[in-house]
N, C-alpha and C positions, 0 to 999 in steps of 0.2 A: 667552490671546492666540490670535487664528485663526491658523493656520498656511497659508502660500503650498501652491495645488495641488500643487505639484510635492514639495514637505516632504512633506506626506500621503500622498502616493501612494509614494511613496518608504520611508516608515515601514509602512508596511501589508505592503507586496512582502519589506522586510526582516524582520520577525516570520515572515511566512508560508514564506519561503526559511528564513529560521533554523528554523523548528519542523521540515520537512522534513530537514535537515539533523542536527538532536539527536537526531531520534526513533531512531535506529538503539541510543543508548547503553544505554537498558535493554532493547530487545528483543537486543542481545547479554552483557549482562549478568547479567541477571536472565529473561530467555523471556519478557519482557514488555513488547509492542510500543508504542512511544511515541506510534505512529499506524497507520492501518490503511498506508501505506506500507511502513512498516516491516516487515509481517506478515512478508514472503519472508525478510528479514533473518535472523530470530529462524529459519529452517531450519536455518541453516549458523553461522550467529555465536554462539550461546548452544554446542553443542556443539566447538566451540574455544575458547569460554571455559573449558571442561570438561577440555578437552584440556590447559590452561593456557597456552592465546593469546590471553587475553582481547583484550593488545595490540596485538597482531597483527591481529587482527579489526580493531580500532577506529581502528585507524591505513589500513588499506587501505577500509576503508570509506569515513572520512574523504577519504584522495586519490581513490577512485574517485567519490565525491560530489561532488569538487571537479570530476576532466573532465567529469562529465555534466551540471554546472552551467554549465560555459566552453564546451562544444561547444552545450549547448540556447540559451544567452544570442548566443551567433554566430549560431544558427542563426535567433536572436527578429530581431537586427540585419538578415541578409541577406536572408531570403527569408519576413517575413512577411506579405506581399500574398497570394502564390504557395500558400503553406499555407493562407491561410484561407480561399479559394477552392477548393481541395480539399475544406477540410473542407465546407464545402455540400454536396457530395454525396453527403454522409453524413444519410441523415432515420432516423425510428423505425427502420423496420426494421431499417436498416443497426446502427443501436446497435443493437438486441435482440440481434442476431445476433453483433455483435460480443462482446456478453458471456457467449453462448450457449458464443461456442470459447473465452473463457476461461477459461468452469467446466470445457470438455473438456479443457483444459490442466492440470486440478490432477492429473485421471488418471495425467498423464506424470509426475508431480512422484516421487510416491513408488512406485515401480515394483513391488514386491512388495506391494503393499497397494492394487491399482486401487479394487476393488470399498469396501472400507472409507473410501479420500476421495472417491466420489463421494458415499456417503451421509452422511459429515461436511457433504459440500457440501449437499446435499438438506435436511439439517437446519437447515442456518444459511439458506436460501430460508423453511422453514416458519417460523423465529423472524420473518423479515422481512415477513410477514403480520401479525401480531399487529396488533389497531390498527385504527380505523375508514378502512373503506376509500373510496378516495379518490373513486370514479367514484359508487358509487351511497350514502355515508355510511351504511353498514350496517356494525356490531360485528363484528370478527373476530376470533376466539380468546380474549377478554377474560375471558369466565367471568362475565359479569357485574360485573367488577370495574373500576373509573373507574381506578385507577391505569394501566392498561392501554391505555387508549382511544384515547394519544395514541402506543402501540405499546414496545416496547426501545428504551432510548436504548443505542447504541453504546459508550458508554464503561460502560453495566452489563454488557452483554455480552464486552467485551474484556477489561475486570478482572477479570470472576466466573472466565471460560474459563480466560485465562491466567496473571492474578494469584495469584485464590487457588487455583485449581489447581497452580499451581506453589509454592505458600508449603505445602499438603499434600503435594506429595510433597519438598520439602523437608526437611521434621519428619517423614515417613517414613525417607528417608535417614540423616538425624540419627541419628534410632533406631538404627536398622538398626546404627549403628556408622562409614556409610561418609563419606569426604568429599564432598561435594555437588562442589566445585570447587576448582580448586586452579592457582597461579596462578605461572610461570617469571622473569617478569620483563622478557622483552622484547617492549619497548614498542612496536618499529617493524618493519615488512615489509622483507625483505632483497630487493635487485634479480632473483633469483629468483622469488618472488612475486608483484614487479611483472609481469614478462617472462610468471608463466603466464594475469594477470590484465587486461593491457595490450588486448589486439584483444576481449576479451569486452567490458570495459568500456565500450571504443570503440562494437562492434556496439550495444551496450544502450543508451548515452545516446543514439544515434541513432533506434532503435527506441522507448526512451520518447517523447523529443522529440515524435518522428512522432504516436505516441497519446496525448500529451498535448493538443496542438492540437483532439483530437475533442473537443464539445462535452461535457460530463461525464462521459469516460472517464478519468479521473484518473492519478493514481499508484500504483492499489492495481492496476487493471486492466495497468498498465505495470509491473511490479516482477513480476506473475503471468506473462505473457507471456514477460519477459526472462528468467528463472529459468527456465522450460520451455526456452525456446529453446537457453540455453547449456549447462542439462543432458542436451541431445538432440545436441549438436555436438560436447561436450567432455567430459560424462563416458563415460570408455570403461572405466573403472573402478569402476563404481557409486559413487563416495565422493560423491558429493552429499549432502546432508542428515545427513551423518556429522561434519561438520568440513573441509567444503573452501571455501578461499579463495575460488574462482569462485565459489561459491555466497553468497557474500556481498558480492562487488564487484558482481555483475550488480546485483542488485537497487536497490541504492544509488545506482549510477551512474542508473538506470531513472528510478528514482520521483522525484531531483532534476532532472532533466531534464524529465520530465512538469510537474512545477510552474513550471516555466518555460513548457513550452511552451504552457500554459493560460492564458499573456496571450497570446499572440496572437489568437485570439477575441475577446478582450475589447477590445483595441486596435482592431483592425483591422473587428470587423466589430458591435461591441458586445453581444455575448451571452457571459455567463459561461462560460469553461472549467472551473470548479469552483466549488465555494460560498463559496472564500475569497474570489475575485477577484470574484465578486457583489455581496460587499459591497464591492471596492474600486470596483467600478460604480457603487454606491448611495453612496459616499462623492464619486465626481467629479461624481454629479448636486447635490450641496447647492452644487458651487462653478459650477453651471449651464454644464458641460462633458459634453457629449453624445459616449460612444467610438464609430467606427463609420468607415467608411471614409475620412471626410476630417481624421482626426482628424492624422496624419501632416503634412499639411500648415500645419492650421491652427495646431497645438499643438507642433511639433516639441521647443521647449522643454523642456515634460512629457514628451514620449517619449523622446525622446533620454537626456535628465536618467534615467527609468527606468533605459534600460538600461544608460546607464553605471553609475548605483549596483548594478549586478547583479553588473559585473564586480567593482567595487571590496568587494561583500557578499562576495561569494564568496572572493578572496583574505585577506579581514578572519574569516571561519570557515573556514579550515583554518588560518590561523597561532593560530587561537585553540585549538582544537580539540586538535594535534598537542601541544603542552604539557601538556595538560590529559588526556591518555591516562595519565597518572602516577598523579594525582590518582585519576581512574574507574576503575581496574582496584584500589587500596586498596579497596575495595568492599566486594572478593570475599576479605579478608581478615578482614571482620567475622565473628565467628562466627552462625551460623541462628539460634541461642538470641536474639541481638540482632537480626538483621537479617528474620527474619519478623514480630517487633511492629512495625518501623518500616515494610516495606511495608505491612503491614494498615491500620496508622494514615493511610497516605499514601494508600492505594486507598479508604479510606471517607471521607476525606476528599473524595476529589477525586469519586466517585459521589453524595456526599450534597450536592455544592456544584449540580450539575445544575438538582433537582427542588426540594431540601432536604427528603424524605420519607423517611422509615425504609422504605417499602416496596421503594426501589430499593436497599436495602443488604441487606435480606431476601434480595430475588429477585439478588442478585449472589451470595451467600453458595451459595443455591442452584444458581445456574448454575455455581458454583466448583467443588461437592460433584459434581455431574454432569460436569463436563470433566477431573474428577480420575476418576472411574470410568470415561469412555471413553479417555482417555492409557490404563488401564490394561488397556483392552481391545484396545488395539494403534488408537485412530482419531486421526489428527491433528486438531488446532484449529487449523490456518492456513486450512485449506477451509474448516471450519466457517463461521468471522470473514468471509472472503473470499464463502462465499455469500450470509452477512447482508448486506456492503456493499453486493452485488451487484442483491438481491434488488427492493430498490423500485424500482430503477433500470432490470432490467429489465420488472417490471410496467408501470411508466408507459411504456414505448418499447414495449410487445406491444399495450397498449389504445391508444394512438396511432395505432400503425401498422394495426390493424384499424378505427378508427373513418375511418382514408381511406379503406378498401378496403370501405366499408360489410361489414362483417364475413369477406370471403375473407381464409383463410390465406396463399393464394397470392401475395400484396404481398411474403412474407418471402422467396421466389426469386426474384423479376423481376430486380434491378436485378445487374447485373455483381459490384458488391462483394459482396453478400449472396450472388449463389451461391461466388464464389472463400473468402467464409469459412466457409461450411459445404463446404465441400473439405477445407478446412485442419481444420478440426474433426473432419471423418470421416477423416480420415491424422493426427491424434493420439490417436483412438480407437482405430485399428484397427491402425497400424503398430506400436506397442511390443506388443499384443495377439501378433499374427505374429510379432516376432523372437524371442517371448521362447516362442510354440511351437515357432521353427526352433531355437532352441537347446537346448530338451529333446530333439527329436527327434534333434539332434547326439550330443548326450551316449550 
């Protein structure tokens, strides 16, 4: 039976809002992100599962997911004319650049290890090459080989790094004697928690919102951001990435907001905010509904209808979710012996469902065996992942933005926003640099 526009569109926005929303559960449970959203998650939320919060985690994640879902969904209602006439003034450049002070962001991320995540980030750009290149169809990095041709798909990269990476130092630990995790029992964040995670959350679903509305700057580029930012505001303790609460509501709050705010392009001016809502583009073209400025008008029905079902998703996933915290933290009671076959089973599954090629279970295996030797070498895998997303994304916005400029660089400083973010980029390069020589020099 065809289903009315409004059903459809409706069911597409619910999936996509939900998957946003899940994805936190194994990158706090397991360091293995459900999406590339989720990457900032798994800093803060896997080592308080560690700490034995797992609950804890999952519950502030869950509510801080829930305001950055109610604040970006008000934010779709009031003023999305206003936003997506902003975003216009955003072309290549501006995106390159914008992703340029992202990657200068993961710098800030981990503060005694600059140099180690920018070239975590460096590497995950090199993987994002692989693959015939888009401008002139010339083979890159392939080796000759056709499995390659069509580059890394994402989910062999994100499993190999941090699935089976994490399933070996697992059965390390095991060995070793030690408990991997271990697990208190309480399920929910006390009003203390809220109270130190309450104006972060706020600042971040704003801040995602804002950068979700840019035309393919997603969720992963907003949960990167927010994390920087609240780790640069709020930790005065270094405890980020150790196990701190803020560091796991920013993100959350960010990345579900972002997914919100990536309809409003699409509504208002018909260009996809991300690849989900592309296809929910390509889904209102079969009911011969064209999204774009008059669409408000003509369609209110649909839009409206939208964003009501947003509110009503969103309070329908946390009363689901908040229960369900009981259930997900048993998890971390299974022992390794059991619960490393069952992710392997689950991660070669879900790699070999892609392509259906044993090659991409090979080269995950191997990306595994390699993300397990740099964890051990002190490199994170969240830059890594972060600069794979990152990387085609800014290819295609460097060759754009040069092919206006009949090849000058100089397109990338002209416009106001492009120089104010490479501002911001060289004051999170160079400021933690500085403080962190005035405070040796203190010593």
């Amino acid at each position: 039976m065809k289903l009315p526009p409004e059903t459809a569109l409706i069911l597409l926005a619910a999936v996509y809002i939900g998957c946003e929303y899940g994805g936190r559960v194994s990158s706090i449970l397991l360091n293995i992100p459900g999406d590339a959203g989720a990457l900032m998650t798994a800093l803060d939320g896997f080592p308080m599962a560690q700490k034995g919060m797992a609950g804890v985690a999952l519950s502030i994640s869950a509510w801080s997911s829930f305001v950055g879902s109610l604040i970006a969904t008000l934010g779709l209602a009031l003023f999305a004319p206003i936003l997506a006439r902003w975003a216009l003034s955003f072309g290549p450049a501006e995106y390159f650049v914008l992703m340029v002070f992202a990657i200068c962001c993961l710098a800030g991320m981990v503060g005694d290890r600059p140099v180690k995540t920018v070239l975590a980030a460096l590497v995950g750009l090199l993987l994002s090459t692989v693959g015939i290149d888009s401008g002139s169809g010339v083979y890159r990095f392939t080796f000759d080989d056709v499995h390659l041709s069509d580059g890394i798909q994402f989910i062999v990269v994100v499993i190999g790094l941090f699935s089976v990476s994490e399933m070996l130092v697992m059965l390390e630990q095991s060995h070793a004697g030690q408990a991997v995790i271990k697990n208190t029992g309480r399920a929910m964040f006390n009003l203390k928690e809220m109270a130190d995670t309450w104006w972060g959350t706020v600042r971040s679903s704003v801040l995602g919102f804002v950068i979700g509305v840019l035309t393919g700057a997603g969720a992963t580029i907003a949960s990167a951001i927010t994390y920087m930012v609240e780790k640069n505001l709020t930790d005065k303790d270094g405890t980020f990435g150790t196990g701190d609460v803020r560091g796991v509501a920013a993100p959350e709050a960010a990345n579900n907001a972002a997914a919100h705010g990536a309809f409003i392009p699409m509504l208002t001016l018909g260009v996809p905010g991300s690849g989900t809502t592309a296809v929910m583009i390509g889904a209102l073209t079969l009911y011969n509904i064209t999204p774009g400025p008059l669409l408000f008008e003509q369609q209110p029905d649909l839009v409206w209808g939208l964003i009501a079902s947003m509110f009503i998703g969103n309070v329908m996933l946390l009363v689901m979710n908040i229960p369900m915290i009981g259930v997900f933290t048993r998890m971390l009671a299974v022992p390794s012996w059991l619960l490393v076959p069952a992710i392997a089973a689950v991660s070669f599954v879900g790699v070999y469902a892609v392509h259906a090629t044993t090659f991409d279970l090979v080269l995950m295996v191997a990306l595994g065996v390699v993300g397990w030797a740099l964890r051990k070498l002190g490199f994170p895998m969240a830059p890594l992942i972060l600069g794979f997303v990152l990387g085609d994304m800014m290819e295609q916005n460097l060759r754009r933005a040069l092919s206006i400029s009949d090849g000058h660089p100089s397109i990338l400083f002209q416009s106001p926003v492009s120089i104010a973010l490479w501002s911001l980029a060289a004051c999170v390069l160079l400021v933690p640099y500085l403080l962190r020589r005035r405070s040796r020099k203190q010593r």
